[in-house]
C-alpha positions in Angstrom: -74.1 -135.2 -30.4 -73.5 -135.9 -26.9 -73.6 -132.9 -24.4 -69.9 -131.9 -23.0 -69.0 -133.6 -19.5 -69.4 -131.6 -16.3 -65.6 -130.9 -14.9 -65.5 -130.5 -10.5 -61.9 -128.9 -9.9 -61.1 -129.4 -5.9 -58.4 -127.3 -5.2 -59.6 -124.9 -7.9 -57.8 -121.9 -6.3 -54.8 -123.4 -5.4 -51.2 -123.0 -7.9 -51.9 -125.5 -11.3 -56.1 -125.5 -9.8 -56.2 -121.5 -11.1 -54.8 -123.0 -14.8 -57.5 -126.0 -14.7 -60.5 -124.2 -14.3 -60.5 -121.8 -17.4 -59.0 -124.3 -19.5 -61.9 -126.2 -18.3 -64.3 -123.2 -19.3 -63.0 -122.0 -22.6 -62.9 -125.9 -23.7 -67.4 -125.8 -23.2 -67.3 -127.6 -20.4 -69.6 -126.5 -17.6 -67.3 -126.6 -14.8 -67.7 -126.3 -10.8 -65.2 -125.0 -8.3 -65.6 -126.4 -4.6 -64.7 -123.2 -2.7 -65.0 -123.4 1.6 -65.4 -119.8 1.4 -67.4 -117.8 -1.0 -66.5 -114.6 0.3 -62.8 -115.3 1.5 -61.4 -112.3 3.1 -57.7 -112.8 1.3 -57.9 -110.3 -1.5 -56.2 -112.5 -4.4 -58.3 -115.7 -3.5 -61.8 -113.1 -3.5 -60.0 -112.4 -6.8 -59.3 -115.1 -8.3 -63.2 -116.2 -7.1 -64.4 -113.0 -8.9 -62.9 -114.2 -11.9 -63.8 -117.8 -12.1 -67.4 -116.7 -12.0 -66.9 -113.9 -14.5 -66.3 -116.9 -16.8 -69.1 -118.6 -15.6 -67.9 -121.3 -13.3 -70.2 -122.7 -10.7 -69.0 -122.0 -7.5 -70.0 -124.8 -5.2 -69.4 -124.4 -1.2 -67.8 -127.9 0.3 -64.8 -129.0 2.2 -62.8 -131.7 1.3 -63.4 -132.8 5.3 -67.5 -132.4 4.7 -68.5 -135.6 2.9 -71.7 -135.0 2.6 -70.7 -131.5 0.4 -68.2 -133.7 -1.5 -71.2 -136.1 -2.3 -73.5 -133.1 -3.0 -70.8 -131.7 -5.4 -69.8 -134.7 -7.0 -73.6 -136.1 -8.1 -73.8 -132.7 -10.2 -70.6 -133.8 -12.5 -69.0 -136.3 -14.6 -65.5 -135.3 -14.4 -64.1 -134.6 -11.0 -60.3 -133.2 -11.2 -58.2 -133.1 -7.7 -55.6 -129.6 -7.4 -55.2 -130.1 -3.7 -51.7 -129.3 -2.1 -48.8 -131.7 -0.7 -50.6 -131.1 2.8 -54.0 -132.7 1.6 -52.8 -135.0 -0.9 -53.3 -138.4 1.5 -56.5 -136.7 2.6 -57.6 -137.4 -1.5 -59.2 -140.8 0.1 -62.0 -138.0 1.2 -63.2 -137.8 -2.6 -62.4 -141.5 -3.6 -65.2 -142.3 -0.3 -67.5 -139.7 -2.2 -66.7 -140.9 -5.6 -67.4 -144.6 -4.4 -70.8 -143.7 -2.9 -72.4 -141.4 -6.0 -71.5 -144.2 -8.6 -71.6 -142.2 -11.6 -68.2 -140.4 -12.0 -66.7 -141.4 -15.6 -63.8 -139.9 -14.5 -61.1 -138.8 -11.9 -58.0 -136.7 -11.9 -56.5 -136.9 -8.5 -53.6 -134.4 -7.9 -50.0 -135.4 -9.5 -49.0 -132.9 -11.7 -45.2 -133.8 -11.9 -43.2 -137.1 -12.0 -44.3 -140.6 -12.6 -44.4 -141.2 -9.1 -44.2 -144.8 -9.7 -41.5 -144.8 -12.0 -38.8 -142.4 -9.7 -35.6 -143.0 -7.9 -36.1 -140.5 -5.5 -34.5 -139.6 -2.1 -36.3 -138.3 0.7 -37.7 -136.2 1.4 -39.4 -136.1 -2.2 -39.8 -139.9 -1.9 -41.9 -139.1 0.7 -44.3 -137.3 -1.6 -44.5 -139.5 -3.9 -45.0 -142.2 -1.9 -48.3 -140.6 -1.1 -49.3 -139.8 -4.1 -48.3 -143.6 -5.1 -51.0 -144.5 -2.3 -53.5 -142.4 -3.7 -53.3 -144.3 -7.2 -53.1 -147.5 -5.7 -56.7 -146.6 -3.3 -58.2 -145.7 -7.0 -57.3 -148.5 -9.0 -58.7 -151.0 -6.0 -61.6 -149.1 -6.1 -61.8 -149.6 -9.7 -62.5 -145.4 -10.4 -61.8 -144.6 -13.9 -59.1 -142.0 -13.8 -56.1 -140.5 -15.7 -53.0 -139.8 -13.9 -51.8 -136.4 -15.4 -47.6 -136.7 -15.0 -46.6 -132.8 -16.1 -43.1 -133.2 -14.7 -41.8 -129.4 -14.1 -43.9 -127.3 -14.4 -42.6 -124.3 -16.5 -43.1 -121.1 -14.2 -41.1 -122.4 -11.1 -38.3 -124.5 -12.8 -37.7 -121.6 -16.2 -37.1 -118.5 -15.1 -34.5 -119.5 -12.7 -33.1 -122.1 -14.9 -33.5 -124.8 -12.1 -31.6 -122.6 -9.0 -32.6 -123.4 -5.5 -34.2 -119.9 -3.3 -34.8 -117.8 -6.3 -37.5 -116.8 -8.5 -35.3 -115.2 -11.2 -32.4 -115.8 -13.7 -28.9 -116.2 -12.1 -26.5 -112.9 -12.9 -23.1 -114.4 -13.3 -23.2 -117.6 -12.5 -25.5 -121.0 -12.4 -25.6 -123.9 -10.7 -25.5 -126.9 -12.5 -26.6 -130.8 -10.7 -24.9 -134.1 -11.7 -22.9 -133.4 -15.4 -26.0 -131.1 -16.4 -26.6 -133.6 -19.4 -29.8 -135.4 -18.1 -32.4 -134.6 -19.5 -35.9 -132.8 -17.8 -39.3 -132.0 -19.4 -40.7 -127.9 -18.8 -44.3 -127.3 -19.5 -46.2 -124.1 -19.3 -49.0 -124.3 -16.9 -51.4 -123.3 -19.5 -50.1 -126.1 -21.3 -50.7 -128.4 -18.5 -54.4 -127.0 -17.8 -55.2 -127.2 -21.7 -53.8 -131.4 -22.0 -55.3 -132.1 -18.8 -58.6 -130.8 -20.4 -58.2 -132.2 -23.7 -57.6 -136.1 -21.7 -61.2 -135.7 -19.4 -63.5 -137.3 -22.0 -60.5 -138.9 -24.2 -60.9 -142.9 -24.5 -57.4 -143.0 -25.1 -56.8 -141.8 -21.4 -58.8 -144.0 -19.8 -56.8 -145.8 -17.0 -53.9 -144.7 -18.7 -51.0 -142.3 -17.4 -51.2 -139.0 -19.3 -47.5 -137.5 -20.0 -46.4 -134.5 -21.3 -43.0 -135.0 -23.0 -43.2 -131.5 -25.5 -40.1 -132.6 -27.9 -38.8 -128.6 -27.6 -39.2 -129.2 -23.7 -37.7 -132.2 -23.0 -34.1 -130.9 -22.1 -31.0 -130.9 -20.1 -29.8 -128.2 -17.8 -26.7 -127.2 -19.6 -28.9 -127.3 -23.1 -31.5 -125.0 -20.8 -28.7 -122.1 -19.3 -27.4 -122.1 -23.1 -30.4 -121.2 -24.3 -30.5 -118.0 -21.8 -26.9 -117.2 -22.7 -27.9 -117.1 -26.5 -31.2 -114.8 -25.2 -29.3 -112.6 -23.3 -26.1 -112.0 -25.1 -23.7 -113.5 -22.0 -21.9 -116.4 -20.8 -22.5 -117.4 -16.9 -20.4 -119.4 -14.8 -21.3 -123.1 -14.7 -21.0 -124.6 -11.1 -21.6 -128.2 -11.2 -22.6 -129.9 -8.1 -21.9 -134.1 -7.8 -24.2 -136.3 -6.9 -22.4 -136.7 -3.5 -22.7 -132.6 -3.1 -26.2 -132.3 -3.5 -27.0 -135.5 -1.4 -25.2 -133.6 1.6 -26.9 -130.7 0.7 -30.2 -132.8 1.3 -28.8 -134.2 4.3 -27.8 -130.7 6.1 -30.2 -128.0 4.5 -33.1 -127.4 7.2 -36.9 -128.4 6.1 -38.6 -127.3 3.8 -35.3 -126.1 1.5 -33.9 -129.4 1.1 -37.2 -130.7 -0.4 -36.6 -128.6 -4.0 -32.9 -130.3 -3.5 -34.2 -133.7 -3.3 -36.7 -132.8 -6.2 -34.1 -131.8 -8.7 -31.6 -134.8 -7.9 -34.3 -137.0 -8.9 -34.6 -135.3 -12.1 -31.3 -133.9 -13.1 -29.0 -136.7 -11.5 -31.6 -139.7 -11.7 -33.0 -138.1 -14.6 -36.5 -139.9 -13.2 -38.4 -137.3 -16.2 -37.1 -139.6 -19.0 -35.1 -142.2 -17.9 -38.1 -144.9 -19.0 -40.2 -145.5 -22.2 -43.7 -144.8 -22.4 -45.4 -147.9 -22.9 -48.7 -148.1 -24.3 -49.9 -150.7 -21.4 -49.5 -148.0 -18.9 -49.4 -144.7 -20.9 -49.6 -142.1 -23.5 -48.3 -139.0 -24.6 -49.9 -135.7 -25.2 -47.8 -134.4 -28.1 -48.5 -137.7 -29.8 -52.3 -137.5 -28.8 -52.9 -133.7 -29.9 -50.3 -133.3 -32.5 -52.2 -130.0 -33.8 -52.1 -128.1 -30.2 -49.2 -125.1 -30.3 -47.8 -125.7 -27.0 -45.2 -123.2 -25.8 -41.2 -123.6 -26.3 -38.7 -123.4 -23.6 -37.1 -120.8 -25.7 -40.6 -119.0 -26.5 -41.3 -118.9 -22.4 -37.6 -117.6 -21.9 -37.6 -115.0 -24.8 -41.1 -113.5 -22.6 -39.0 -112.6 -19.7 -36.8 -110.0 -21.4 
């Protein structure tokens, strides 16, 4: 039986790169962590550092602006997986260069983690973002990398427990703001979810050169379906204020950087409805519910019921 592929995670401390890593770990792959700092003075990344080796990751010390510690890092793995933020994501080039020159990588993840970015309708300034991460894939497939594209959509912990409201981290009170007719449906996955798929793809054949999507069938909802779930939870009926199309495109337009990005983010999902407003063809893609029917992935209802 062939021994279990060696998983890099750049950007292992980062939001979704904290998910990767132990899913990496508990799956039996030997995994590495490039870390800049092995004894970072910020308590919760010296934490979270703590804990990655008290699984038994592999911390490795590189900088994604160091090639020769990318190259270092990279010859000692099979599997490298990109969790780098929107600031670094053009900056990815760094590991294709390193990737290119070891040779041996069977396969890469760069950093998506959200949309199809090549199949959105978006308007700036998350166009923007996607554009880059567009460029990204493009770089790869020229360079003929094998990779898997990992398209999550929203990711469960930012968009749930404020049932898609902009500036808050909680459920709405009274009311609830509601974008377009609230009728388009979005996909919400729980980040151990996305960690455990994206582990389960590394060594697949299926998701070689393919895009890997995660459409749960509970998951894959519209807003209004989403607030009348809470109402049911909670025993209440809230408000509904529905904002047009026009609305939330001034809204884009006149809210100062960086709020309007989360505006321009949620018109292409709930008004475009750029989550599921395509089919998943097999030339291009596959589906992780369809791929790993036996995995117990987490409801929108079974995520909601935990904040009471």
């Amino acid at each position: 039986m062939a021994s279990p592929s060696t998983v890099l995670v750049i950007g292992a401390t980062g939001y979704i790169g904290k998910f990767i890593v132990p899913a990496s770990v508990k799956s039996g792959y030997p995994t590495f962590a490039l870390v800049r700092d092995l004894n970072p003075s910020d308590p919760s990344k010296a934490a979270t550092l703590q804990h990655f080796k008290d699984l038994g990751v592999t911390l490795v010390q590189g900088d994604l602006y160091d090639h020769e510690s990318l190259v270092k890092a990279i010859q000692a793995v099979d599997v490298v997986i990109s969790t780098v933020g929107y600031a670094q994501l053009t900056d990815q080039t760094n590991i294709i260069a390193a990737i290119k020159q070891v040779g041996t990588i069977k396969r890469f993840l760069p950093s998506e983690f959200g949309n199809d970015v090549d199949r959105v309708h978006a308007v700036d300034p998350a166009k923007s973002v996607y554009a880059k991460k567009a460029e990204i894939r493009r770089i790869i497939e020229k360079e003929g990398i094998p990779f898997t594209f990992v398209s999550s959509n929203f990711f469960a912990g930012r968009f749930l427990p404020n049932l898609g409201q902009i500036g808050v981290t909680f459920p709405p009170k009274d009311k609830v703001t509601i974008f377009g007719d609230g009728n388009t449906k979005a996909v919400f996955v729980d980040e151990e979810d996305v960690a455990n798929y994206t582990i389960k793809a590394i060594d697949d054949p299926r998701t070689l050169n393919k895009i890997l999507y995660m459409r749960p069938p509970k998951n894959t909802i519209s807003q209004n379906e989403l607030v009348s779930i809470w109402e049911k939870i909670v025993g209440e009926v809230f408000e509904r204020v529905y904002l047009s199309e026009e609305e939330v495109m001034k809204r884009i337009n006149e809210v100062p950087v960086p709020l309007n990005i989360p505006y321009s983010i949620l018109h292409s999902v709930f008004i475009k409805g750029d989550h599921t407003n395509f089919e998943i063809e097999s030339s291009f893609g596959v589906e992780t519910t369809q791929l790993y029917p036996d995995y117990k992935y987490t409801s929108v209802e079974e995520y909601l019921n935990k904040l009471i």
